[in-house]
TILOZA-483779 format. One record per residue (C-alpha): residue in three letters; residue number from 1; chain; x, y, z negated. Coordinates in steps of 0.001 Angstrom, whole numbers, plus 500000, padded with zeros to 6 digits. Last residue first. Layout:
N
[rec ALA, NUM, A, [X, Y, Z]]
...
# end
This chain:
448
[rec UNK, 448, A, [586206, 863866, 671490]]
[rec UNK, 447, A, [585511, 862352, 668203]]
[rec UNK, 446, A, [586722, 859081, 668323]]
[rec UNK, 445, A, [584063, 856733, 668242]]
[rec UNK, 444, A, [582319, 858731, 670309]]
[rec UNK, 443, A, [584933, 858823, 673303]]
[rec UNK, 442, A, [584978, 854845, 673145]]
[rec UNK, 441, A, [588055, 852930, 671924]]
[rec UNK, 440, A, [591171, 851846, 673297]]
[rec UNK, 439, A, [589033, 852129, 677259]]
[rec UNK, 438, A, [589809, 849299, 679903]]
[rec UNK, 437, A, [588262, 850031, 683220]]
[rec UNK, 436, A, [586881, 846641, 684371]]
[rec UNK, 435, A, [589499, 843679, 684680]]
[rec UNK, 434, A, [591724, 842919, 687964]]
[rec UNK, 433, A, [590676, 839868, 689780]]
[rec UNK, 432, A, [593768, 837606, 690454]]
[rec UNK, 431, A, [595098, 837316, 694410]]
[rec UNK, 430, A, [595609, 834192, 696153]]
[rec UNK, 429, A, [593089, 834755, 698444]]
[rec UNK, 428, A, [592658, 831259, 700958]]
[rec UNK, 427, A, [595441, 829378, 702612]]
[rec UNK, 426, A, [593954, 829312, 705988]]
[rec UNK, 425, A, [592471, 832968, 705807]]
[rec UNK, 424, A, [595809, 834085, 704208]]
[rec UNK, 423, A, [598293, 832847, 707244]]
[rec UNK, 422, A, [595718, 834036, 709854]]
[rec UNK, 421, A, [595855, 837328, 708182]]
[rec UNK, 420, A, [599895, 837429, 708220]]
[rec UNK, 419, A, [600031, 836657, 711610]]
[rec UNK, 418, A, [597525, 839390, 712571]]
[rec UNK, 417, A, [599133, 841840, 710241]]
[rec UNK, 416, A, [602698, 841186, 712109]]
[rec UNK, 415, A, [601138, 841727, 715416]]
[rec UNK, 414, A, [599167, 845309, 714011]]
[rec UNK, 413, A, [603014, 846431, 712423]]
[rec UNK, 412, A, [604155, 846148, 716425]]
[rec UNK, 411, A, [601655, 848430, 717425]]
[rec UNK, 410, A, [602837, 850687, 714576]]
[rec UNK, 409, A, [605601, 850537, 715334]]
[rec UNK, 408, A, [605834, 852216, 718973]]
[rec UNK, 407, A, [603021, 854287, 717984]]
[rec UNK, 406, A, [605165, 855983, 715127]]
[rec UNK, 405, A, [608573, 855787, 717188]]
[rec UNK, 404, A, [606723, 857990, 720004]]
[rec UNK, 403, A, [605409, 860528, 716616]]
[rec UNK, 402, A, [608848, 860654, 715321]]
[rec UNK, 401, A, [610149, 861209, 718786]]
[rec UNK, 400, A, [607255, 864025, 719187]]
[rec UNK, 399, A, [608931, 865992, 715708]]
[rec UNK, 398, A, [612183, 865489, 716907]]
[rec UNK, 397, A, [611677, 867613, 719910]]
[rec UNK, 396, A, [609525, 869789, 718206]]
[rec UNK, 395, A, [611868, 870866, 715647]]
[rec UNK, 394, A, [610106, 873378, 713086]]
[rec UNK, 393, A, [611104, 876809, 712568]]
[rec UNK, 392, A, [607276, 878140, 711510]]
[rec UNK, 391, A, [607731, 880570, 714478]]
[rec UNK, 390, A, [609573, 878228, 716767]]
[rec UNK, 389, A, [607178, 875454, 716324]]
[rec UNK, 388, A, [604123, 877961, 717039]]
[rec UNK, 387, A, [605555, 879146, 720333]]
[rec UNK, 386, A, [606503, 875566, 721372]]
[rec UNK, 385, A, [602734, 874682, 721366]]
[rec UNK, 384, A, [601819, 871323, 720364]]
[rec UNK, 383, A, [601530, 868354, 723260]]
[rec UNK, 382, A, [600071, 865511, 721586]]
[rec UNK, 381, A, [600620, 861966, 723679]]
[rec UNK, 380, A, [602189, 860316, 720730]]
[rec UNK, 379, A, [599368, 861166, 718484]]
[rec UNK, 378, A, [596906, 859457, 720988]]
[rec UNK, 377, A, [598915, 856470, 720553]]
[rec UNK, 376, A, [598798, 856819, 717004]]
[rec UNK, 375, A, [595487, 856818, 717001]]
[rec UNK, 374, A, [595079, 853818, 719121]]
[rec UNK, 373, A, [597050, 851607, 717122]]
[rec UNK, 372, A, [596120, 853103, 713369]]
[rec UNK, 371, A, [592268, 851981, 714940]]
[rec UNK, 370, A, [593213, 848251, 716288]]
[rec UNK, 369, A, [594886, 848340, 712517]]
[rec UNK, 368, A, [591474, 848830, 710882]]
[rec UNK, 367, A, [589588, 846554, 713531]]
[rec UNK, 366, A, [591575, 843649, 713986]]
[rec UNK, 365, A, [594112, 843484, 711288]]
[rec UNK, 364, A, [591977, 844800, 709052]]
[rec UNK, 363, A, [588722, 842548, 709168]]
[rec UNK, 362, A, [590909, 839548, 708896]]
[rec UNK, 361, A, [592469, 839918, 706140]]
[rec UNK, 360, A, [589334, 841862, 704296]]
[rec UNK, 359, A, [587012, 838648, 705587]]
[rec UNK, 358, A, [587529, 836667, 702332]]
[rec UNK, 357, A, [587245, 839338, 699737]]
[rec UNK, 356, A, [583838, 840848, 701404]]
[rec UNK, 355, A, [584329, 844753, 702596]]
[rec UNK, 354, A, [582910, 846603, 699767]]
[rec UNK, 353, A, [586151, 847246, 698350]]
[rec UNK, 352, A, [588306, 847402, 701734]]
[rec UNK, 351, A, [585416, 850807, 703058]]
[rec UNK, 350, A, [586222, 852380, 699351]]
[rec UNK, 349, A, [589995, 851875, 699290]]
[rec UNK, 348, A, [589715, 853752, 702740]]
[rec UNK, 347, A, [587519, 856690, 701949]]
[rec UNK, 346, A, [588935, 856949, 698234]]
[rec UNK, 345, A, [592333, 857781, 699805]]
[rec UNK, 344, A, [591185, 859746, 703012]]
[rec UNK, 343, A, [589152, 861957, 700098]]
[rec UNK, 342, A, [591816, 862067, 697252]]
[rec UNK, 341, A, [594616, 863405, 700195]]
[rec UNK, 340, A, [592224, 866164, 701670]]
[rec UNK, 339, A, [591807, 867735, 698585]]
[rec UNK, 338, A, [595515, 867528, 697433]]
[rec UNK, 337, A, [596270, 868976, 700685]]
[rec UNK, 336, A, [593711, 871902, 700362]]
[rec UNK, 335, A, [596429, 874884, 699732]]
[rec UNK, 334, A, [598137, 873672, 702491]]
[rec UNK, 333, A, [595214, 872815, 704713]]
[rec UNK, 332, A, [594082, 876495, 704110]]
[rec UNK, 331, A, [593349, 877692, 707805]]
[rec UNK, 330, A, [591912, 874289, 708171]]
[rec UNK, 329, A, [588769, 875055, 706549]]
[rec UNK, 328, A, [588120, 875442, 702370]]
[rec UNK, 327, A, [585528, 872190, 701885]]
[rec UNK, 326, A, [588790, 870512, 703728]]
[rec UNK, 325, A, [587605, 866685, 702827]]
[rec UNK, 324, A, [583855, 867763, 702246]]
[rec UNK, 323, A, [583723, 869149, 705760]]
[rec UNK, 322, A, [583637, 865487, 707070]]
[rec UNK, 321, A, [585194, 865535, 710685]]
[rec UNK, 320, A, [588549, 863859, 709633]]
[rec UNK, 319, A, [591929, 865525, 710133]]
[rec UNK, 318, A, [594374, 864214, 712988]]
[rec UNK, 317, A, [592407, 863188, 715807]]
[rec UNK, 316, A, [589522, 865893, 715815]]
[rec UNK, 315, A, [591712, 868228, 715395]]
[rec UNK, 314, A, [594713, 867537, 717784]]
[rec UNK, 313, A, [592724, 867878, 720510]]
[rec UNK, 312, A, [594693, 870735, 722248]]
[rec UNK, 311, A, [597892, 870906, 720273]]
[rec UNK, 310, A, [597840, 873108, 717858]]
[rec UNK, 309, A, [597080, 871539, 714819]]
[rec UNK, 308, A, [600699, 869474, 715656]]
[rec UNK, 307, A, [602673, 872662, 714672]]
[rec UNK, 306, A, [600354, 873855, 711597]]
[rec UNK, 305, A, [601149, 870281, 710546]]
[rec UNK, 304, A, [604571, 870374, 710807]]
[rec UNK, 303, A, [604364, 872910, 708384]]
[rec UNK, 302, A, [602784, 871715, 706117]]
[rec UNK, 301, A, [604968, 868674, 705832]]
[rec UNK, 300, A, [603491, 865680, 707207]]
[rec UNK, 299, A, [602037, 862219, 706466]]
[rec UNK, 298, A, [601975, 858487, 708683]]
[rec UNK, 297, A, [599344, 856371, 708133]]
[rec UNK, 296, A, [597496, 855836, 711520]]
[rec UNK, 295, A, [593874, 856597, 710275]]
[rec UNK, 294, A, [595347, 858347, 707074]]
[rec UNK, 293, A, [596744, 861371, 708324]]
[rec UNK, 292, A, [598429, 862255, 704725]]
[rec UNK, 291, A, [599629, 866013, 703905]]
[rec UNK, 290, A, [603039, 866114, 702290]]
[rec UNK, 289, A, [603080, 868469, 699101]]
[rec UNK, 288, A, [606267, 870238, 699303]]
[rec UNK, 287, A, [609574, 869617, 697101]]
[rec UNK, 286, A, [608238, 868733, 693919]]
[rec UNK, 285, A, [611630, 868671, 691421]]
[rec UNK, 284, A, [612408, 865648, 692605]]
[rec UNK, 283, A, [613320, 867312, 696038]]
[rec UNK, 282, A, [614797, 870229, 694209]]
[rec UNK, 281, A, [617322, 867879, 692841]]
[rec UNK, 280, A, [618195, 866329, 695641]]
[rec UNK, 279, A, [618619, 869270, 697796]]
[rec UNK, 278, A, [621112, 870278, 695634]]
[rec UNK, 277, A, [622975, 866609, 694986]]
[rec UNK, 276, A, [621925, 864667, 692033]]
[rec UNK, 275, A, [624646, 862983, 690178]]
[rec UNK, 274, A, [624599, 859437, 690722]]
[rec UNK, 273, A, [622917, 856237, 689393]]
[rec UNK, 272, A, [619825, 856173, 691434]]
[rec UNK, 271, A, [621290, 857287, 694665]]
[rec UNK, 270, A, [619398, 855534, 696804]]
[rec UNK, 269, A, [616330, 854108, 694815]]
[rec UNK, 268, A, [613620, 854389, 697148]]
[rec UNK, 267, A, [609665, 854421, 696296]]
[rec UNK, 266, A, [606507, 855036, 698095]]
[rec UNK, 265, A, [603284, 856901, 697312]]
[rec UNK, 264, A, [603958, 859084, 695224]]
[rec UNK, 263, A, [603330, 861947, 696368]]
[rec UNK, 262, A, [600318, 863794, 698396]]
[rec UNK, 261, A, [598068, 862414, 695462]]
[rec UNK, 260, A, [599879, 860218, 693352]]
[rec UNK, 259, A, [600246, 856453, 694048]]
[rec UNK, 258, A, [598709, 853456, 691986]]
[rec UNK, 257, A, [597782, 849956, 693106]]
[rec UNK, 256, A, [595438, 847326, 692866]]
[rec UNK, 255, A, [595027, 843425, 692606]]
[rec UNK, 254, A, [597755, 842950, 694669]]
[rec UNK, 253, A, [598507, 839942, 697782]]
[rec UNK, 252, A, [594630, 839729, 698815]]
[rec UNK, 251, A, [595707, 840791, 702737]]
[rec UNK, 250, A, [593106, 843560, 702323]]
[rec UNK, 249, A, [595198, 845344, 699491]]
[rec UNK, 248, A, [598327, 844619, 700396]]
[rec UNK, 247, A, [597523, 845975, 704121]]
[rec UNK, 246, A, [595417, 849184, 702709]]
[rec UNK, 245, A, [598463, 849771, 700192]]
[rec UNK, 244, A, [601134, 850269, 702807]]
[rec UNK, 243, A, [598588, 852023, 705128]]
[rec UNK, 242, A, [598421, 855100, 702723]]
[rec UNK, 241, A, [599646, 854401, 698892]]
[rec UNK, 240, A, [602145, 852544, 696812]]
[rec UNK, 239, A, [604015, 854315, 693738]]
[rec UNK, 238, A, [603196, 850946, 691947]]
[rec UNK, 237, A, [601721, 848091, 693765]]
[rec UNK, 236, A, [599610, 846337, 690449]]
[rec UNK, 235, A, [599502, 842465, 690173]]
[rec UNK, 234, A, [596638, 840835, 688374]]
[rec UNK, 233, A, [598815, 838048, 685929]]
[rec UNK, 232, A, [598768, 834545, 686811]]
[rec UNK, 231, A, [602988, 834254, 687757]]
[rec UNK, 230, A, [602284, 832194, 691240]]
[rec UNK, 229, A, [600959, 835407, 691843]]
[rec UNK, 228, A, [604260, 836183, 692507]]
[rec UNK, 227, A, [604630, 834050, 695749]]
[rec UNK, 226, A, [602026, 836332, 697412]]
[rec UNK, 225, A, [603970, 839205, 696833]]
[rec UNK, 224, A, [607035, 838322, 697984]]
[rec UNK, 223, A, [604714, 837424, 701513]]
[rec UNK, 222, A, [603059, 840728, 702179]]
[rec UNK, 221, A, [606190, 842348, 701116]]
[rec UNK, 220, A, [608624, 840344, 703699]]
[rec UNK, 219, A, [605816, 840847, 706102]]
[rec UNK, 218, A, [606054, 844668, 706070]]
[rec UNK, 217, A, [609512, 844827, 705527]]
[rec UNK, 216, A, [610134, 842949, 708646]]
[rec UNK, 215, A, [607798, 845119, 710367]]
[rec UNK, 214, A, [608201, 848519, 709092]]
[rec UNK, 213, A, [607096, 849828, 705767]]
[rec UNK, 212, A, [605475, 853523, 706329]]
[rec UNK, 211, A, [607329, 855887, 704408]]
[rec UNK, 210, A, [609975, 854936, 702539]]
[rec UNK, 209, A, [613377, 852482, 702257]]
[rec UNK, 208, A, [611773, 850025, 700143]]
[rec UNK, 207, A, [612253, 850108, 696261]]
[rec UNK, 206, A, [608870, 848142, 694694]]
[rec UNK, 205, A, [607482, 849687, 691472]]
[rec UNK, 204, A, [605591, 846490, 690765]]
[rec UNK, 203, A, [603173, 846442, 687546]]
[rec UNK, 202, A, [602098, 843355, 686179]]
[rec UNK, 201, A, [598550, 843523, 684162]]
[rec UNK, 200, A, [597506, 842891, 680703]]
[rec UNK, 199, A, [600355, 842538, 678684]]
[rec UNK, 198, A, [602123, 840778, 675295]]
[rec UNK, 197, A, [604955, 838678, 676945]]
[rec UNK, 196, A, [603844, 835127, 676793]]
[rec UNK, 195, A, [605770, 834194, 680358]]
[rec UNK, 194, A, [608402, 837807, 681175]]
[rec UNK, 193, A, [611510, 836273, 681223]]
[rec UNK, 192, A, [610708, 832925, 682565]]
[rec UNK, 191, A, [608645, 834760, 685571]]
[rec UNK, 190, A, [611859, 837009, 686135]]
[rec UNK, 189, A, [613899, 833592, 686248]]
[rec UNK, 188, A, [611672, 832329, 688735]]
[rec UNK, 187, A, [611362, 835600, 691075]]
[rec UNK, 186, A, [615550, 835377, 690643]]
[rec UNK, 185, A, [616058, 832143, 692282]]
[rec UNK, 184, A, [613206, 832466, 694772]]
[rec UNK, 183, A, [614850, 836065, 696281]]
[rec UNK, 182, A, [611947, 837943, 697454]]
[rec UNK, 181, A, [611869, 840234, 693695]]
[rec UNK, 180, A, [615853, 840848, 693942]]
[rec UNK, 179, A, [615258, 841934, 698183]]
[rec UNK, 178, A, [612000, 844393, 697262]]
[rec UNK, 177, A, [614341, 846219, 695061]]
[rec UNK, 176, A, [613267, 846018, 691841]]
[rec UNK, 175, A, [610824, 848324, 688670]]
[rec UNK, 174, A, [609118, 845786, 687031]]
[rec UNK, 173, A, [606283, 847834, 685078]]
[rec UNK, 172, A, [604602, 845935, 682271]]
[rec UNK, 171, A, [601072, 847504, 680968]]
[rec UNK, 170, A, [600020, 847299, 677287]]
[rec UNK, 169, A, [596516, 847861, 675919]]
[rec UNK, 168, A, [595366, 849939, 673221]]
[rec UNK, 167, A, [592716, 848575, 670700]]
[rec UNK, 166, A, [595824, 847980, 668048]]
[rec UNK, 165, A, [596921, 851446, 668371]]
[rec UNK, 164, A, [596524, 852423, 664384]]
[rec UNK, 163, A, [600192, 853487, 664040]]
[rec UNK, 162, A, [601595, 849234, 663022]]
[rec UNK, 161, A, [599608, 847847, 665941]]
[rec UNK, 160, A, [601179, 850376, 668351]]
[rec UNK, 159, A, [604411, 849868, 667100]]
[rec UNK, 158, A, [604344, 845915, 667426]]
[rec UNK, 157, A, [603255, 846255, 670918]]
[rec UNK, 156, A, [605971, 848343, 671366]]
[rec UNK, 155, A, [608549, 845934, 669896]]
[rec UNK, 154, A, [607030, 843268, 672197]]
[rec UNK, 153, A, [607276, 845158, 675475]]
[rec UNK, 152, A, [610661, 846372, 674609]]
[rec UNK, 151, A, [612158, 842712, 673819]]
[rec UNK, 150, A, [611383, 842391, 677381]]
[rec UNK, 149, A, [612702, 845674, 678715]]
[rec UNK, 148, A, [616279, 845161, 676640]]
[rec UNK, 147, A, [616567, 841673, 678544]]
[rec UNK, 146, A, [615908, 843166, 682010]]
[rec UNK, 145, A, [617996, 846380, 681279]]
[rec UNK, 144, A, [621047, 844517, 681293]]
[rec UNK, 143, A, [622671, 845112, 684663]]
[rec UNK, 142, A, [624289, 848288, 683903]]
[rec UNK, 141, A, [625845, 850775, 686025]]
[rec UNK, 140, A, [624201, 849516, 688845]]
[rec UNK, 139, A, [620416, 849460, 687917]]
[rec UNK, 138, A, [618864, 846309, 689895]]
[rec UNK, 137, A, [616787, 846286, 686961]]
[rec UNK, 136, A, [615080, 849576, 686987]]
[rec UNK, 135, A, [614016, 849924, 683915]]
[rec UNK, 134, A, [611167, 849136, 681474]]
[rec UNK, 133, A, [609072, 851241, 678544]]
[rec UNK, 132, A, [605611, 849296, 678718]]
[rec UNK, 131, A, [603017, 851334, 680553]]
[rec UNK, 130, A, [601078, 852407, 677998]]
[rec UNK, 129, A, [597230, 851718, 678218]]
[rec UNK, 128, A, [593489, 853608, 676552]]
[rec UNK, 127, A, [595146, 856791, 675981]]
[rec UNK, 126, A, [593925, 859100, 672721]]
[rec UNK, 125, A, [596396, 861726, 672476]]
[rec UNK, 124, A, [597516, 860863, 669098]]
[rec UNK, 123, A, [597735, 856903, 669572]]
[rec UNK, 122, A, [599665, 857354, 672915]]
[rec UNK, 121, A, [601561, 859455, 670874]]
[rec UNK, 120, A, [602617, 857515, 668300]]
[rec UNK, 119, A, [603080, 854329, 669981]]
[rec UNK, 118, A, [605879, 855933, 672330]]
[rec UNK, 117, A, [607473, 857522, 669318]]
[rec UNK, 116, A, [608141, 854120, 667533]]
[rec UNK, 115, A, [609233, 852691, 671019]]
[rec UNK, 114, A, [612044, 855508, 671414]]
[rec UNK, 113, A, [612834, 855066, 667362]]
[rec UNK, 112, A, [615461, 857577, 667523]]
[rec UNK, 111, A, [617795, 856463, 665263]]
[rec UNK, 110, A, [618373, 853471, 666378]]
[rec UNK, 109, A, [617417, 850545, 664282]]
[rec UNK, 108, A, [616514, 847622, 667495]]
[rec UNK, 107, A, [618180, 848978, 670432]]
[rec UNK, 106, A, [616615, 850888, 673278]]
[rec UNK, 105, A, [618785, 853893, 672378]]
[rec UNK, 104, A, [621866, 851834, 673151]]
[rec UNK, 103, A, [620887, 851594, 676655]]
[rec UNK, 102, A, [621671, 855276, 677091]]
[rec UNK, 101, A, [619097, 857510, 677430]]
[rec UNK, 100, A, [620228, 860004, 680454]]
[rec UNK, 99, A, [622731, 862973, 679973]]
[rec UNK, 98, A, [620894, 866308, 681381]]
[rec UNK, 97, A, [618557, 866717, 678334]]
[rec UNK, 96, A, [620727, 867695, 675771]]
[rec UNK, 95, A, [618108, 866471, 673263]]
[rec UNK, 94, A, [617682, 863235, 674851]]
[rec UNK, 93, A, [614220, 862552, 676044]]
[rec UNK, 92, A, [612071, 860776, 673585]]
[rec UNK, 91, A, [609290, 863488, 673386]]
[rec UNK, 90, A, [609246, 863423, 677629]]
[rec UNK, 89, A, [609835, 866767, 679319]]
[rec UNK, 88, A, [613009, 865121, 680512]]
[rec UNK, 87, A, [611104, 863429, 683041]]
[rec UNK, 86, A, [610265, 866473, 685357]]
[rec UNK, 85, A, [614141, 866698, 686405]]
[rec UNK, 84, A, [617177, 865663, 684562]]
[rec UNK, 83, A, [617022, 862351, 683879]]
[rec UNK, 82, A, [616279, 862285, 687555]]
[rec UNK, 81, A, [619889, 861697, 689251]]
[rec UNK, 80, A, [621923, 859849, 686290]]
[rec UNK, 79, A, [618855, 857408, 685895]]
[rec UNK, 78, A, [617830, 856551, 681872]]
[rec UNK, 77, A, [615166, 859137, 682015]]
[rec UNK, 76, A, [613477, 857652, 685181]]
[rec UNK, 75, A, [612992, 854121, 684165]]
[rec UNK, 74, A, [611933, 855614, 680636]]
[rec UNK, 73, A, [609251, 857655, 682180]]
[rec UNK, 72, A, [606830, 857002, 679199]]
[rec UNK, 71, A, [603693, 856165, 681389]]
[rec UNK, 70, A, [600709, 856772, 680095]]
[rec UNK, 69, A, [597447, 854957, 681436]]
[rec UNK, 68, A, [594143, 856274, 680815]]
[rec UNK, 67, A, [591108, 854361, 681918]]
[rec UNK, 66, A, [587885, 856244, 683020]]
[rec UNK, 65, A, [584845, 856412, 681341]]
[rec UNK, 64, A, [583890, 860158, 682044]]
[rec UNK, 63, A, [584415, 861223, 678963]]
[rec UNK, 62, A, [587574, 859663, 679142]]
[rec UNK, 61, A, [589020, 861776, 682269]]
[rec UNK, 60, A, [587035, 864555, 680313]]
[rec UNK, 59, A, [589458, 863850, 677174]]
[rec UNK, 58, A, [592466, 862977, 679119]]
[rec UNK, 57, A, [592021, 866086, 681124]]
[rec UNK, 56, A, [591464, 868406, 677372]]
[rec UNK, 55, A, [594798, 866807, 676248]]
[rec UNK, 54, A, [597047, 867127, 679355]]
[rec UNK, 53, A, [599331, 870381, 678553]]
[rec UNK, 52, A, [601130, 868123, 675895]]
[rec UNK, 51, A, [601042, 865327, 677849]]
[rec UNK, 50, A, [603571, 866885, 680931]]
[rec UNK, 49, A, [606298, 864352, 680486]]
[rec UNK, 48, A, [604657, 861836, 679426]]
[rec UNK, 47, A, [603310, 860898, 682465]]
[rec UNK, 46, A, [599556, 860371, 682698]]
[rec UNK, 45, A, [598033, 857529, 685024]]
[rec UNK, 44, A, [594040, 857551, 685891]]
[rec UNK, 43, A, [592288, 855128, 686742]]
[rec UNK, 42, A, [588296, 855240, 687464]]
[rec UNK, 41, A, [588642, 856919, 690532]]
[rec UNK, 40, A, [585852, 858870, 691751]]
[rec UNK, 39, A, [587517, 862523, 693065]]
[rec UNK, 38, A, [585347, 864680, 694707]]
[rec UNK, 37, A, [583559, 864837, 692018]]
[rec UNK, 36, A, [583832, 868466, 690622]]
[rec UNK, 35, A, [586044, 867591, 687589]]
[rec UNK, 34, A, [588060, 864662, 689777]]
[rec UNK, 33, A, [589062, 867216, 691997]]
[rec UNK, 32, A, [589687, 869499, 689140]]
[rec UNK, 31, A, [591257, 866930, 687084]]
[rec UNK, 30, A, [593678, 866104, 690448]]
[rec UNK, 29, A, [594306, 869796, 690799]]
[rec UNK, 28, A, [595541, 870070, 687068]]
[rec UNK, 27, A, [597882, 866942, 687116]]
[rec UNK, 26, A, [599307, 868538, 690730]]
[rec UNK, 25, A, [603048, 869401, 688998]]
[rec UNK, 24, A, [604004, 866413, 687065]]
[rec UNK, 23, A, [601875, 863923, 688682]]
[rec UNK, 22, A, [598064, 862956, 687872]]
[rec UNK, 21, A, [599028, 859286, 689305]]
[rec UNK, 20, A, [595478, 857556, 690587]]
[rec UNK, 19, A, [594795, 854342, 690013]]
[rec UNK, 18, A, [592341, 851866, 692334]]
[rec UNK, 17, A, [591684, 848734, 690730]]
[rec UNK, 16, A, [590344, 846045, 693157]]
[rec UNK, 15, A, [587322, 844052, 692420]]
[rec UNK, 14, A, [586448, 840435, 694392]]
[rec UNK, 13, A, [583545, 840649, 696259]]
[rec UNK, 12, A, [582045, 837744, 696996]]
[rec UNK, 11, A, [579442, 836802, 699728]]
[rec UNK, 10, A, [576771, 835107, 698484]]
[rec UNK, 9, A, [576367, 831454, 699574]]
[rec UNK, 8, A, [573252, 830286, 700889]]
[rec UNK, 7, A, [571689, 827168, 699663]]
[rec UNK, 6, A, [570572, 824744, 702530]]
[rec UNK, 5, A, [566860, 825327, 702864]]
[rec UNK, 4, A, [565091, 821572, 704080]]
[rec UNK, 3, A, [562894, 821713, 706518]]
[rec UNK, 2, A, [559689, 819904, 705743]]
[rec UNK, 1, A, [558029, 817745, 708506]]
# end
């Protein structure tokens, strides 16, 4: 008797877009990373504020067929406590530079021409997508920016087209509080606002209060975030690395996300409309490079690291065994954060990418956050020498509570994921595909 072959079904992949912030001060580490390939991202974001010395990058990053994303640091120039800092290296920043752009220099005539300038030089140094000049809308001193933003994205569209930038894509950042985005209400009038707006992809700069979301704010994102696909567009977590992004990511809620390398990679708004104190403003200014233990998400200073390296088995649990992520040894982890950060990020968007669509719920709440669990148990347990804390002046006492409150949360984070999963895998991915690398025209055409 013949058996008949039921047709098999192929599991399905669904992309993800993985973007990679140069930053203000690491944009020539990341190139060099990405120079000697140990750096594979195909997304690349530029800030506008250090362009000028970025011309030969965007030209390899090109080269090399990557997508090149500028973003105008409007949200940033019009805020009382950054205009000051990195941002004001931007060609529209106000002359004075420590006053920020007012609304009025959004408005249709004004003398500066913000969006007029915008066009021109993503057109001159050759980008492939501008992030659409927004705001933060929850912005307290003026609660207007929303309807400037969206006649932005249109006017800037219109620039581009009328400087030769008709091949270049557009980008919208909505720049919220996690609460404004949850609220129904406001998610629909947001959707209104931005329906047959000229752009490719949504971009969420979420405000959360940092680091590693806790429970609540962990399903309250996982969920918001799910109700905005609703919208249709591929949804981008701005500023959004570590475990934050890994749960979005294999939950099917974004389509991608972006985060700098040792930076970047969360986003809080205290403050926003106020003078920057001191140790504010050398905060924005850099501050140190924080150095990522990706297997139970939670990142470091320097020296707190030194402090925790020398606790007996603290090696093998906190950095991974691969030489390629510290090619220069432990002794220069400082030097080699940026290193170690592009490898533990590629390794994990890497091992959700080729992880079928439909099993990536499931397949990280039970084995990737089983892992975070047990690490950060083992963290918790890490006895580093009091000698060494005292000579590189860091608090061990606070710096073991921090690591107690890690596991404690993190086993509670692994509940919340395995609630959530179940939730997906019955409803199915909601999440849009993102599109290839987009490039405004190909390095040939244009000379470089």
């Amino acid at each position: 008797m013949a058996v008949i072959a039921f047709p098999s079904q192929d599991a399905v992949f669904q992309p993800i877009g993985h973007f990679v912030r140069l930053g203000e001060k690491s944009y020539r580490k990341v190139a060099e990373l990405h120079a000697t390939g140990r750096l594979k991202a195909k997304r690349f974001v530029v800030d506008a504020s250090k362009i000028l010395y970025q011309r030969d990058i965007i030209k390899m990053l090109r080269e090399a067929g990557a997508e090149v994303v500028l973003d105008p640091r409007t949200a940033e120039l019009a805020s009382k406590k950054y205009c000051a800092g990195y941002a004001k290296g931007a060609p529209w920043a106000p002359e004075n530079q420590i006053e920020p752009l007012a609304p009025s220099a959004f408005a249709p005539g004004h003398f500066s021409d913000v969006y007029g300038q915008i066009a021109q030089c993503a057109v001159k140094y050759q980008v492939d997508v501008v992030l659409a000049p927004t705001h933060f809308i929850g912005d307290p001193d003026f609660d207007g920016w929303f309807g400037i933003d969206r006649d932005g994205c249109v006017r800037l569209r219109a620039a581009l087209d009328a400087v030769g930038g008709q091949a270049i894509a557009i980008d919208y950042p909505l720049i919220a509080k996690l609460s404004d985005l949850a609220d129904e209400t406001k998610r629909m009038e947001i959707m209104a606002g931005l329906a047959n707006l000229p752009f490719d992809n949504l971009w969420m700069r979420i405000a959360t209060s940092g680091g590693v979301a806790g429970p609540i704010t962990a399903r309250n994102l996982v969920r918001t975030l799910a109700a905005w696909h609703n919208f249709g567009k591929p949804i981008i977590a701005d500023y959004m690395g570590g475990l934050n992004a890994e749960a979005l990511l294999s939950l099917n809620v974004i389509s991608g996300h972006a985060h700098g390398l040792g930076e970047r990679s969360s986003f809080k708004v205290d403050g926003w409309n106020k003078e920057p104190k001191k140790h504010d403003e050398e905060k924005q200014r850099g501050g140190g490079v924080r150095i990522e233990v990706s297997s139970f998400g939670r990142s470091f200073t320097q020296k707190e690291m030194t402090v925790l390296l020398s606790a007996h088995g603290a090696k093998s649990l906190l950095l991974p065994a691969d030489k390629a992520a510290l090619p220069n040894g432990v002794s220069e982890i400082g030097s080699d954060a940026r290193t170690l950060s592009a490898y533990e990020a590629e390794r994990r968007f890497e091992a959700i990418a080729q992880t079928p669509t439909d099993k990536r719920p499931d397949v990280f709440a039970q084995s990737r956050m089983k892992e975070a669990v047990f690490d950060a148990g083992r963290a918790a347990r890490l006895n580093p020498k009091p000698e060494v804390a005292a000579e590189y002046e860091v608090d061990i006492v606070m710096l073991q509570k921090r690591l107690k409150e890690a596991a404690r949360q993190t086993g509670q984070l692994r509940s919340v994921y395995e609630d959530l999963a179940a939730e997906h895998l019955e409803r199915g991915s909601v999440v849009r595909a993102i599109n290839a690398p987009r490039q405004a025209t190909s390095p040939s055409a244009t000379g470089s």
